[in-house]
HTML snippet that shows the backbone in 3Dmol.js (N, CA, C, O; Angstrom):
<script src="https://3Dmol.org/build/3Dmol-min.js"></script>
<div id="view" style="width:600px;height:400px;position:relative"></div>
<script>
const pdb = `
ATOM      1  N   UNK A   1       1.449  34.829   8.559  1.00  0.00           N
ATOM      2  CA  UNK A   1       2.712  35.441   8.211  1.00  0.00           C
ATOM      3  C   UNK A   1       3.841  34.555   8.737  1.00  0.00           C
ATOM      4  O   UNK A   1       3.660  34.104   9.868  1.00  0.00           O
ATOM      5  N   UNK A   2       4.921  34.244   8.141  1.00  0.00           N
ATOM      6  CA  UNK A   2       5.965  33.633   8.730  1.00  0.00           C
ATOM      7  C   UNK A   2       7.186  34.435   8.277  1.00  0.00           C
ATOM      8  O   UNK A   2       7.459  34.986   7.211  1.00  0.00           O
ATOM      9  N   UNK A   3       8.000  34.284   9.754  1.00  0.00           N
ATOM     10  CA  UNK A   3       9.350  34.973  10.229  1.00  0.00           C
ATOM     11  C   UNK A   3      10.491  34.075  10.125  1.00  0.00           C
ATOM     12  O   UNK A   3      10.348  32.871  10.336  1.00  0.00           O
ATOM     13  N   UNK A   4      11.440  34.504   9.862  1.00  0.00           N
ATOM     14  CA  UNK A   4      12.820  33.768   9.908  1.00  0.00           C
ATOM     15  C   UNK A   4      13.252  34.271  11.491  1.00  0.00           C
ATOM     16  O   UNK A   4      13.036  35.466  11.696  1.00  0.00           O
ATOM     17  N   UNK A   5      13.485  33.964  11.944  1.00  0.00           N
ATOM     18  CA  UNK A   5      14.765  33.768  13.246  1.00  0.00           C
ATOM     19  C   UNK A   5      15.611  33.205  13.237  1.00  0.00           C
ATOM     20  O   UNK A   5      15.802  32.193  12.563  1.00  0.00           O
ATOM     21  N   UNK A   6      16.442  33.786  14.089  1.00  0.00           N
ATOM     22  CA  UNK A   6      18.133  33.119  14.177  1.00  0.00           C
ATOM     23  C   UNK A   6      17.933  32.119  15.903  1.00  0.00           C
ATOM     24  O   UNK A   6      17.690  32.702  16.959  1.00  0.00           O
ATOM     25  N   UNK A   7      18.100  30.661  15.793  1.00  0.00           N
ATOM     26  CA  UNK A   7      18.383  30.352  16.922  1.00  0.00           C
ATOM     27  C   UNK A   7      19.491  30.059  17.269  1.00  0.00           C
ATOM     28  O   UNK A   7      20.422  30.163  16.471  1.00  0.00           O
ATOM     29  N   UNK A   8      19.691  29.597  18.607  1.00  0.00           N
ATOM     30  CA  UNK A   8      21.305  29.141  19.054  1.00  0.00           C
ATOM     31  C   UNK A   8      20.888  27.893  19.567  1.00  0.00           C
ATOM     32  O   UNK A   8      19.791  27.648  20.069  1.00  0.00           O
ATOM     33  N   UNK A   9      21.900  27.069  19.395  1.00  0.00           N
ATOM     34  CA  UNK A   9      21.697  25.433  20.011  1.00  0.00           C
ATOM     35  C   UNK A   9      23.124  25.322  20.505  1.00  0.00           C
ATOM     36  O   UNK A   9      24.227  25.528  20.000  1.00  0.00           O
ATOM     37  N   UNK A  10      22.637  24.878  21.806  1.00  0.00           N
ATOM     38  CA  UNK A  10      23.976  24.485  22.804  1.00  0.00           C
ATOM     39  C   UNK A  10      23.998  22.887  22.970  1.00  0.00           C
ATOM     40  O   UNK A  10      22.931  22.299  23.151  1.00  0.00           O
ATOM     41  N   UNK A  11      24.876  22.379  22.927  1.00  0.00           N
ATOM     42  CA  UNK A  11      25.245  20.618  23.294  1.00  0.00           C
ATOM     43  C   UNK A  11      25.390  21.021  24.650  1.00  0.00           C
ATOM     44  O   UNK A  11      26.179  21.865  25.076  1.00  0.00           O
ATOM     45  N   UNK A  12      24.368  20.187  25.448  1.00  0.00           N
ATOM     46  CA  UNK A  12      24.967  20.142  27.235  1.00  0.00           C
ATOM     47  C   UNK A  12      24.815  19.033  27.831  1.00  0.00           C
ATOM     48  O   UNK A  12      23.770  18.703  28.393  1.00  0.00           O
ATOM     49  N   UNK A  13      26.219  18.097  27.745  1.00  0.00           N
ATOM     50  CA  UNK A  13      25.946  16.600  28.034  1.00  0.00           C
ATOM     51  C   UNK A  13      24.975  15.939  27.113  1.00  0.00           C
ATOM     52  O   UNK A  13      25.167  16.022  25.900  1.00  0.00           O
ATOM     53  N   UNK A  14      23.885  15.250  27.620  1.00  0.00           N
ATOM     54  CA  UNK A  14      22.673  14.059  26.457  1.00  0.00           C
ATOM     55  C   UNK A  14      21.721  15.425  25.931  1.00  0.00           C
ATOM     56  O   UNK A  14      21.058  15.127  24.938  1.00  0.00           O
ATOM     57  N   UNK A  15      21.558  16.583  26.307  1.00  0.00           N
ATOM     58  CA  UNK A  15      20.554  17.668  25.673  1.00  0.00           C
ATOM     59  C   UNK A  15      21.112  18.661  25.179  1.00  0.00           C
ATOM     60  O   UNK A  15      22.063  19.152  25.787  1.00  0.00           O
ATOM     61  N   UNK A  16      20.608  19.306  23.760  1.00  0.00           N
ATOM     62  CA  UNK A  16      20.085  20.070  23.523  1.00  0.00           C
ATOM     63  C   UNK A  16      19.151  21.276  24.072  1.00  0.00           C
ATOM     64  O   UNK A  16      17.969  21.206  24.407  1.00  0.00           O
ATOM     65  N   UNK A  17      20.231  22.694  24.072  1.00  0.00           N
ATOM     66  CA  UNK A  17      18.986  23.516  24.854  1.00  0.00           C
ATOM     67  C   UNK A  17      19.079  24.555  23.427  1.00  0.00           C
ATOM     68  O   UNK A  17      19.992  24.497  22.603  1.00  0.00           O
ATOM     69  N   UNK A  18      17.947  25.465  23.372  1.00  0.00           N
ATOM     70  CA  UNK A  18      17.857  26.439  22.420  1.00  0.00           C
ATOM     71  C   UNK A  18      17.495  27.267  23.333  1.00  0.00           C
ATOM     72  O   UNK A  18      17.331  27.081  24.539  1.00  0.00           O
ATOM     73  N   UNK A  19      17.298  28.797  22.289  1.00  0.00           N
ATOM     74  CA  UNK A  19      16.684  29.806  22.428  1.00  0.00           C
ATOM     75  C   UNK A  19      17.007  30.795  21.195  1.00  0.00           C
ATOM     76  O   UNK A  19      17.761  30.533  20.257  1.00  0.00           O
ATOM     77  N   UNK A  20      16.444  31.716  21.349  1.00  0.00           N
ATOM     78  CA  UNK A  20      15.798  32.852  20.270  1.00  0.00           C
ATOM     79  C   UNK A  20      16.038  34.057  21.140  1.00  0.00           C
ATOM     80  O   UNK A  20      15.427  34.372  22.161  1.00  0.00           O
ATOM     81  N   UNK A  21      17.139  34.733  20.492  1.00  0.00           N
ATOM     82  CA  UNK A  21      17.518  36.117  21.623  1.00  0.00           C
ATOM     83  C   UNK A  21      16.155  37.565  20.904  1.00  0.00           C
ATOM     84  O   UNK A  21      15.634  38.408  21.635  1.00  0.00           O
ATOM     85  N   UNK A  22      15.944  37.456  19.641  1.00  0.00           N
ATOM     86  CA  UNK A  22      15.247  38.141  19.667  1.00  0.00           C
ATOM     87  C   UNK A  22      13.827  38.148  20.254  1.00  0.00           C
ATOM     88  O   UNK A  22      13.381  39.263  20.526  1.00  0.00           O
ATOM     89  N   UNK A  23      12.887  36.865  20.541  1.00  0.00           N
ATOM     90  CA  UNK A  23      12.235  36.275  21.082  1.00  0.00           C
ATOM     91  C   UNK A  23      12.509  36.051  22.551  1.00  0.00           C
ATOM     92  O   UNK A  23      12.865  34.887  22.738  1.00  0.00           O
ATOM     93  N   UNK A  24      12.446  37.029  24.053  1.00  0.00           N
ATOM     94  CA  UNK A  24      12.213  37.012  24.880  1.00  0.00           C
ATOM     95  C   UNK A  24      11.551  35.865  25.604  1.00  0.00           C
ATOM     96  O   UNK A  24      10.360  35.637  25.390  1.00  0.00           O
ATOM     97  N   UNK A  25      12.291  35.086  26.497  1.00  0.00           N
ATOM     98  CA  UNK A  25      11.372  33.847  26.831  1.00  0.00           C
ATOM     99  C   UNK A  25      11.403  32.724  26.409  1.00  0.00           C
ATOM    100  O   UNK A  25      10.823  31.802  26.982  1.00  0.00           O
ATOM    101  N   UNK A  26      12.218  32.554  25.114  1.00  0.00           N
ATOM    102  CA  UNK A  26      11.684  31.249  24.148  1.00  0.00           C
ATOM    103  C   UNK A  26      12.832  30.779  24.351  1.00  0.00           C
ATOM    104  O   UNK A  26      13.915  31.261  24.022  1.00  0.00           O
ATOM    105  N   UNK A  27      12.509  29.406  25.141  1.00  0.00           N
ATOM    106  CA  UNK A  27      13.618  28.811  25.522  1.00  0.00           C
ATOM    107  C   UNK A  27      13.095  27.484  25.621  1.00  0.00           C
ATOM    108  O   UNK A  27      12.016  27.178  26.129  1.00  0.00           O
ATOM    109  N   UNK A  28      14.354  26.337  24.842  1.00  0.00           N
ATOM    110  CA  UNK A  28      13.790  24.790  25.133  1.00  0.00           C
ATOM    111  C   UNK A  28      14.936  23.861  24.622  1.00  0.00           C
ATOM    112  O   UNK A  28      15.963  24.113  23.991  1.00  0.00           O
ATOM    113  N   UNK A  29      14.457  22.801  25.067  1.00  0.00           N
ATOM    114  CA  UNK A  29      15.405  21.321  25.409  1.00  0.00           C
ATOM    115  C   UNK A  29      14.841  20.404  24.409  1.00  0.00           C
ATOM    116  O   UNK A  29      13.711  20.265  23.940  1.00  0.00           O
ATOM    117  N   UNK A  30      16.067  19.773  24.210  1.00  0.00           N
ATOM    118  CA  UNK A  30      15.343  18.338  23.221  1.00  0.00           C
ATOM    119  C   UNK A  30      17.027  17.559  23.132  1.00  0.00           C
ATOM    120  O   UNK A  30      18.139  18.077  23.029  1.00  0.00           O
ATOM    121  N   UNK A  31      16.606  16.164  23.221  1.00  0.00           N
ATOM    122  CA  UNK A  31      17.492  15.154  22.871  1.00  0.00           C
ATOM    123  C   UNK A  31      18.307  15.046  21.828  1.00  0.00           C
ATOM    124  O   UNK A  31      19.433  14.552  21.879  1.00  0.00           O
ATOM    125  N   UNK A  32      17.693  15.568  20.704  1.00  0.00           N
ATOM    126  CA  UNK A  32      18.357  15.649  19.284  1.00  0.00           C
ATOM    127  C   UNK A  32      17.947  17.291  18.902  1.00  0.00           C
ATOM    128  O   UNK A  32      17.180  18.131  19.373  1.00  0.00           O
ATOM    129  N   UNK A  33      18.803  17.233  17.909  1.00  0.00           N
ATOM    130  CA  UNK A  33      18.861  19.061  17.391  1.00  0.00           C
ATOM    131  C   UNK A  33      17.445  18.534  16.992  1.00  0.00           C
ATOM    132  O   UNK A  33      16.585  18.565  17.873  1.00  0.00           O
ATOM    133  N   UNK A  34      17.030  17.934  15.450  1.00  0.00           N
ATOM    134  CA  UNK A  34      15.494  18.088  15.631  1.00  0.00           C
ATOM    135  C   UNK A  34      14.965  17.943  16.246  1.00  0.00           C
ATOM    136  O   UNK A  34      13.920  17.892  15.597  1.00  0.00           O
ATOM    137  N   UNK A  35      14.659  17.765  17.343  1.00  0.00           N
ATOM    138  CA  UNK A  35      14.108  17.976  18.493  1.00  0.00           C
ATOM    139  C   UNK A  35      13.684  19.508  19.124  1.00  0.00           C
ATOM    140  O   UNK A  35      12.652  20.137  19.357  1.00  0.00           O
ATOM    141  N   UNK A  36      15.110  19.683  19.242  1.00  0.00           N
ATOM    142  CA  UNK A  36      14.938  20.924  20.224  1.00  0.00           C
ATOM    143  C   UNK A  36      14.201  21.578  18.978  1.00  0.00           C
ATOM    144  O   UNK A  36      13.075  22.062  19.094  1.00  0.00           O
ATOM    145  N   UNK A  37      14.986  21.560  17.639  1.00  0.00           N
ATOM    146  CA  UNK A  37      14.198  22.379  17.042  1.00  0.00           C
ATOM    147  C   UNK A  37      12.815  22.702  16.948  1.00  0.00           C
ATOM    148  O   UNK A  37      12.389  23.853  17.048  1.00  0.00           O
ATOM    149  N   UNK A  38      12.145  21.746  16.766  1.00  0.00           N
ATOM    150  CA  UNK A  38      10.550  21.661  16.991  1.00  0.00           C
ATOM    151  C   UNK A  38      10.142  22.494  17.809  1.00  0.00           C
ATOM    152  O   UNK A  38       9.404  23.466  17.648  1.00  0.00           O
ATOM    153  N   UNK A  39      10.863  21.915  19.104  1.00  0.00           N
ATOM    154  CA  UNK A  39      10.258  22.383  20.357  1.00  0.00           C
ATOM    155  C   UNK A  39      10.097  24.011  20.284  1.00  0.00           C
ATOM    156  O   UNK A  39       9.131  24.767  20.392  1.00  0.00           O
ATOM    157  N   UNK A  40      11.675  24.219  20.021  1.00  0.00           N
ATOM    158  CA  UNK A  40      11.706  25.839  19.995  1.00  0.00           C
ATOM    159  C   UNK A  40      10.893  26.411  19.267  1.00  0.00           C
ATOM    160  O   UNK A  40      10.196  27.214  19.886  1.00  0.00           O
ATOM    161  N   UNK A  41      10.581  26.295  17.653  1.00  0.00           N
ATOM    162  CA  UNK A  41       9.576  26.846  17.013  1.00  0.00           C
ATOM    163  C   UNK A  41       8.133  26.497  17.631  1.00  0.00           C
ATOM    164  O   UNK A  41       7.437  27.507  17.728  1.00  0.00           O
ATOM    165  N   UNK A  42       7.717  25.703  17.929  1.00  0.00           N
ATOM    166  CA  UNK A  42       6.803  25.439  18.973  1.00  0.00           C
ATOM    167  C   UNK A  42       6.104  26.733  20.214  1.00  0.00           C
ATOM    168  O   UNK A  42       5.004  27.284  20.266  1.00  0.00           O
ATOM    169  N   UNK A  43       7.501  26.852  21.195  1.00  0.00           N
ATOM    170  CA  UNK A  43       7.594  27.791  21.577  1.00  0.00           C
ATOM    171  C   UNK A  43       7.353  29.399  21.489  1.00  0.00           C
ATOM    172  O   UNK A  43       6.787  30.094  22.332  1.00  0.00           O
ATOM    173  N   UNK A  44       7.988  29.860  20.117  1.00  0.00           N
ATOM    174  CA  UNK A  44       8.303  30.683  19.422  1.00  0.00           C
ATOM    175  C   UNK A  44       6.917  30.835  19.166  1.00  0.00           C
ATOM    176  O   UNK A  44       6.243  31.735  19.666  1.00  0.00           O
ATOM    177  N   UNK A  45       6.619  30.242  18.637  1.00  0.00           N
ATOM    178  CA  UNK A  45       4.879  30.122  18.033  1.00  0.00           C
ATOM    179  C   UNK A  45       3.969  30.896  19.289  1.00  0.00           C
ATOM    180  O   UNK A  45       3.799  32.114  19.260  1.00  0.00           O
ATOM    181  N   UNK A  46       3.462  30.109  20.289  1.00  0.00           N
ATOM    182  CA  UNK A  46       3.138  30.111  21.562  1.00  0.00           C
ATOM    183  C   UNK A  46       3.257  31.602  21.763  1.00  0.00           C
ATOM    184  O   UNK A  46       2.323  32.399  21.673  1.00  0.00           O
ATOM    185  N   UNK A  47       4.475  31.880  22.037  1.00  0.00           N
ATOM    186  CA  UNK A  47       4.821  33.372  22.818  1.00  0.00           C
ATOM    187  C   UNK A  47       4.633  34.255  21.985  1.00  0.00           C
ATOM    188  O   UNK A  47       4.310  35.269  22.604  1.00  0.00           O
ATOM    189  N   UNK A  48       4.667  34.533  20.374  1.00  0.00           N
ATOM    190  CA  UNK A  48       4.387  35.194  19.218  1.00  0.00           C
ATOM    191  C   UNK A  48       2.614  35.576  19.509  1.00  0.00           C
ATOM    192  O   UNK A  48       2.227  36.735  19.658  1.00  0.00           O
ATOM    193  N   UNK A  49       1.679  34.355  19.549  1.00  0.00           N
ATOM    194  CA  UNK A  49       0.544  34.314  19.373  1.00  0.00           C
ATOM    195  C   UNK A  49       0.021  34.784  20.621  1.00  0.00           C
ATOM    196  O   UNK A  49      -0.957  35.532  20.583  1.00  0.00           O
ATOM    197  N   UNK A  50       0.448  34.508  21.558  1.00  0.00           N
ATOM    198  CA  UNK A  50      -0.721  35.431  22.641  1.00  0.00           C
ATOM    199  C   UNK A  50       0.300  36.671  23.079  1.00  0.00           C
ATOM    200  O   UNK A  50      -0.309  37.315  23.934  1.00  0.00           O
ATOM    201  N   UNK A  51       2.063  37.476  22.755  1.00  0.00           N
ATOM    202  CA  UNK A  51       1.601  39.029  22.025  1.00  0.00           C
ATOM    203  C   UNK A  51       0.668  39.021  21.262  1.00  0.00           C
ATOM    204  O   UNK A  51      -0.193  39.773  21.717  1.00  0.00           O
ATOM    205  N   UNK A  52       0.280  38.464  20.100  1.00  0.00           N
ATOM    206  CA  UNK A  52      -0.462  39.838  18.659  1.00  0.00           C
ATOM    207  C   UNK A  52      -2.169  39.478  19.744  1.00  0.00           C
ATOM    208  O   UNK A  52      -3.017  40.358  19.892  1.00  0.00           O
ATOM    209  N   UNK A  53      -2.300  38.171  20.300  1.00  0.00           N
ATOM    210  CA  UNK A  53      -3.637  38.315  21.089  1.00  0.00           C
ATOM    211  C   UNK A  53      -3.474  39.592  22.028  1.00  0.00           C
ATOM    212  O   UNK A  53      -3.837  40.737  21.756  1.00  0.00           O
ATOM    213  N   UNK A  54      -3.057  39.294  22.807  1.00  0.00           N
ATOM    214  CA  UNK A  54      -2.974  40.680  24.370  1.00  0.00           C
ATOM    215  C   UNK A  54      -3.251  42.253  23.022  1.00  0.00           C
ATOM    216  O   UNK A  54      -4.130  43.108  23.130  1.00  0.00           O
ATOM    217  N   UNK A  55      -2.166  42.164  21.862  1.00  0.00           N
ATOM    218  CA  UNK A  55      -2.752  43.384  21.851  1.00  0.00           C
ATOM    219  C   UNK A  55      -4.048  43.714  20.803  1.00  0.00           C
ATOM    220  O   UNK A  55      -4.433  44.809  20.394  1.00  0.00           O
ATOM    221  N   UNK A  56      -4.405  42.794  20.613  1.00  0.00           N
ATOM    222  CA  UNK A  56      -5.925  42.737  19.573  1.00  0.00           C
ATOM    223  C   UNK A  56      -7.295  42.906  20.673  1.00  0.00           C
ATOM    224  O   UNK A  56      -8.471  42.993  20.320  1.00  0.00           O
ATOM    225  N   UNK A  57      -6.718  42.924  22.242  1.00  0.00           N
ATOM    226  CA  UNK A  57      -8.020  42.554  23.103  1.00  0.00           C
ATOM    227  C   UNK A  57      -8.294  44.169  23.412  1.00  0.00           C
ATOM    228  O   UNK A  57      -9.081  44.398  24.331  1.00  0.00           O
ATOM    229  N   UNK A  58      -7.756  45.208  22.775  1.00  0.00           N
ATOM    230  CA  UNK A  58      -8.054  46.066  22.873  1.00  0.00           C
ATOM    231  C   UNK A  58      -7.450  47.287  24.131  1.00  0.00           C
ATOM    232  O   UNK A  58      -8.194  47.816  24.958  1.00  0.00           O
ATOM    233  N   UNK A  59      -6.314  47.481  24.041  1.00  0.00           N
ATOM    234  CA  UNK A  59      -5.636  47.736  24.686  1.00  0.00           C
ATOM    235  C   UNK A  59      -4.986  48.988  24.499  1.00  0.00           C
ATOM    236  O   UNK A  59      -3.956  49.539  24.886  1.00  0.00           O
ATOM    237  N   UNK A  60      -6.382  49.349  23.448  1.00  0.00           N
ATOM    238  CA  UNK A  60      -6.034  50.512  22.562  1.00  0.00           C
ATOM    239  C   UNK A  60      -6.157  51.899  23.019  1.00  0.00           C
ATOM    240  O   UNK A  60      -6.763  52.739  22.353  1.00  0.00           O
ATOM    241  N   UNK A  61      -5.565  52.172  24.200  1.00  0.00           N
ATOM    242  CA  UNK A  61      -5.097  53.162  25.050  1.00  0.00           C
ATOM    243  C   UNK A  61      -4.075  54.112  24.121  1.00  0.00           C
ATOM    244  O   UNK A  61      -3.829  54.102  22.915  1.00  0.00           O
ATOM    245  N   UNK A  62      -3.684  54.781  25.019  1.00  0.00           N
ATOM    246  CA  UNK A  62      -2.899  55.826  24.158  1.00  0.00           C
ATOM    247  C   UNK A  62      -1.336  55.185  24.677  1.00  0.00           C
ATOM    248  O   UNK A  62      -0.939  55.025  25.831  1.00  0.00           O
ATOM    249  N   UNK A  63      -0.521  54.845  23.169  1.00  0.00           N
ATOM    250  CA  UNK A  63       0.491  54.137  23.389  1.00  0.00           C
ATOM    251  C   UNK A  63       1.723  55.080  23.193  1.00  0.00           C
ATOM    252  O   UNK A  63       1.642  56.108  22.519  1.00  0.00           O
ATOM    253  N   UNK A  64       2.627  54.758  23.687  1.00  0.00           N
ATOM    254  CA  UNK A  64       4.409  55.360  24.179  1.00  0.00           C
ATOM    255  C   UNK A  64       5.316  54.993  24.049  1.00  0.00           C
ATOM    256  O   UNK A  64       5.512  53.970  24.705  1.00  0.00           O
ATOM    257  N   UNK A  65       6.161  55.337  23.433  1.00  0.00           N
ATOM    258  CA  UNK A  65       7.157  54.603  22.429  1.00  0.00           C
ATOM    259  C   UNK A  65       8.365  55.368  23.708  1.00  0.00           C
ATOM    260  O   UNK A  65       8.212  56.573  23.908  1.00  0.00           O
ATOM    261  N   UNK A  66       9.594  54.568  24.571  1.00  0.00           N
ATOM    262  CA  UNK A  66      10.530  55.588  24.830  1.00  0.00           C
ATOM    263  C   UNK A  66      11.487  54.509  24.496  1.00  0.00           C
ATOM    264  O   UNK A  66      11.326  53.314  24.252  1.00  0.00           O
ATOM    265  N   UNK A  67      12.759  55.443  24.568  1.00  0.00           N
ATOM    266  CA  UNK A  67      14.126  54.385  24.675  1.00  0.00           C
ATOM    267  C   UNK A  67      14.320  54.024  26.102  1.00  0.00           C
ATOM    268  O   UNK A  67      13.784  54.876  26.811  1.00  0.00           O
ATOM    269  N   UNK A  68      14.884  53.083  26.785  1.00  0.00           N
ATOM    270  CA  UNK A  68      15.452  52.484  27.953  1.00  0.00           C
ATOM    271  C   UNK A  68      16.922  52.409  27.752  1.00  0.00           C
ATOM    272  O   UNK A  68      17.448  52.155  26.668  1.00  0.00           O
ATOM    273  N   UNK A  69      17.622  52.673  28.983  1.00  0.00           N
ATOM    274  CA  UNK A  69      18.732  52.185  29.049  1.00  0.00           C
ATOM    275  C   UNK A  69      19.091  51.276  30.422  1.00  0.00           C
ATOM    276  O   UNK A  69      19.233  51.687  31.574  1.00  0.00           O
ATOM    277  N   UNK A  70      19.173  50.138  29.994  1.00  0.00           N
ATOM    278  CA  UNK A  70      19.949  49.152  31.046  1.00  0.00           C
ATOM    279  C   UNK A  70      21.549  48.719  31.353  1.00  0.00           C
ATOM    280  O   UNK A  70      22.391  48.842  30.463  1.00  0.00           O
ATOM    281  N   UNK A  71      21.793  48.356  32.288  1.00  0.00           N
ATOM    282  CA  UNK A  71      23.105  47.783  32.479  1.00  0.00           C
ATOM    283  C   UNK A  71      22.953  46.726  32.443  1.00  0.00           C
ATOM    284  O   UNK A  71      21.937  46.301  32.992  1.00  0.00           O
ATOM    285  N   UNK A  72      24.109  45.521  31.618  1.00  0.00           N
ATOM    286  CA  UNK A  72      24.365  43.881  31.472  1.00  0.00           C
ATOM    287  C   UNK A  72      25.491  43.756  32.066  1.00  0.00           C
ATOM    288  O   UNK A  72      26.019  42.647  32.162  1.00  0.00           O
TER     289      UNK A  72
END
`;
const viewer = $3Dmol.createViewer("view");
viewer.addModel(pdb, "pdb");
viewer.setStyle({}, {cartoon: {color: "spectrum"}});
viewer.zoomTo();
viewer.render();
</script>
């Protein structure tokens, strides 16, 4: 299956940093935008694939959906 995401790319001095706000975690550097880009989908990939693993290993407990509320 493939997803569209929205990333962000920051200029900081000689690098490139990304990340993926909907994607928790996915965060990366590269010299050139294609670069980072790679990297990030790379990433993205990575952290995507071992969620749908963790929950295929059977974890099939009785699951709970609540809302949270945090302060930023």
């Amino acid at each position: 299956m493939e997803r569209t995401l929205e990333a962000t790319i920051e200029k900081r001095d000689k690098w490139y940093i990304a990340w993926v706000d909907a994607v928790p975690g996915a965060f990366s550097q590269g010299r050139t935008i294609k670069e980072v880009q790679e990297n990030l989908k790379e990433a993205v990939q990575l952290i995507l694939e071992s969620q749908q693993e963790l929950r295929a290993k059977g974890m099939a407990g009785k699951i709970l959906k609540r809302k949270i509320q945090v302060q930023v």
